[in-house]
C-alpha positions, 0 to 999 in steps of 0.5 A, a space after each residue: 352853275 353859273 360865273 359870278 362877274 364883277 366889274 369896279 367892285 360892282 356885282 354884274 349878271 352872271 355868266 355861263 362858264 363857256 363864256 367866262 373862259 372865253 373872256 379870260 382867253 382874250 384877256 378881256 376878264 381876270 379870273 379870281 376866287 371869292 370865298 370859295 367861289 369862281 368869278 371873273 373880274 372884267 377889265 374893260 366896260 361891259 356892253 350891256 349893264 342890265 341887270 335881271 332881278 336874282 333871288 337867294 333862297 335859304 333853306 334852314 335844317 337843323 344839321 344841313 343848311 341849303 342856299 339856291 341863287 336863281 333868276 326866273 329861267 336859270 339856277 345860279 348856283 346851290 350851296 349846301 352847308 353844315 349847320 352851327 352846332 358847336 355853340 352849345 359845347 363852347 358855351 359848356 366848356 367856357 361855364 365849366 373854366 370859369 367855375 374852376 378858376 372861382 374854385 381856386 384859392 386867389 384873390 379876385 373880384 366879385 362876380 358881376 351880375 349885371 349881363 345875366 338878364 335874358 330879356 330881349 336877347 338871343 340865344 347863342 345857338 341861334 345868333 350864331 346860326 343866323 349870323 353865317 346865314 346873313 354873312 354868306 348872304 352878304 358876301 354872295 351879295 358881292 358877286 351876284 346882284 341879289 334883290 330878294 331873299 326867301 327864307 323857309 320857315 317851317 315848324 316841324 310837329 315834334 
């Protein structure tokens, strides 16, 4: 695995751990947690600024999801997550209090029905899914210089 290195809010290549301690030793990098994920900040110029084209790949299960950062010769970093499954349940419990409160005896309004068109929309589930995939794309995309991603698509025979 390999450090992140940020530099004015800039993502650079990353280094190797031995190399990173040895920046934040001479006082040349300060250490810091982003997401979960060490990186050193630099506090003075970089001496090369070349940047080698990184790619992220995303790996979508259905209980696990795998996230692999690479350059062409090394592994930057793996990461392996649970998927988004308590959509479904939220929704259940959320349609079963409204039910309760229609149920009551209080004056209320009509029920609106203008947003139950499902033409053209998402469901939940999936947003949801999708969305922690592009968030952690997007703040792994702070600290290491992403060019491509790859996402698996695969249907399985059910």
């Amino acid at each position: 695995m390999l450090v992140g290195v940020v530099h004015n809010g800039e993502a650079m290549m990353p280094c190797c751990p031995a190399r990173a301690r040895r920046l934040i030793a001479s006082k040349k990098a300060t250490p810091f947690i982003h997401k979960g994920v060490f990186c050193i900040r630099l506090n003075r110029e970089p001496s090369d600024n070349k940047i080698q084209p990184i790619t992220i790949g995303v790996d979508p299960g259905s209980k696990k999801e795998g996230l692999s950062i690479t350059t062409q010769t090394k592994t930057v970093i793996n990461i392996q997550l649970d998927a988004v499954t308590w959509v479904k349940d939220a929704l259940e419990s959320r349609k079963q209090a409204r039910r309760a409160r229609r149920s009551r005896t209080t004056p209320c309004r009509k029920n609106k029905y203008l947003n139950c068109s499902t033409k053209g929309r998402l469901p939940p589930s999936i947003k949801a899914r999708w969305q922690l995939k592009l968030n952690l794309i997007c703040s792994l995309k702070q600290i290491f210089p992403i060019s491509t991603c790859v996402i698996e698509d695969i249907k399985a025979v059910t």
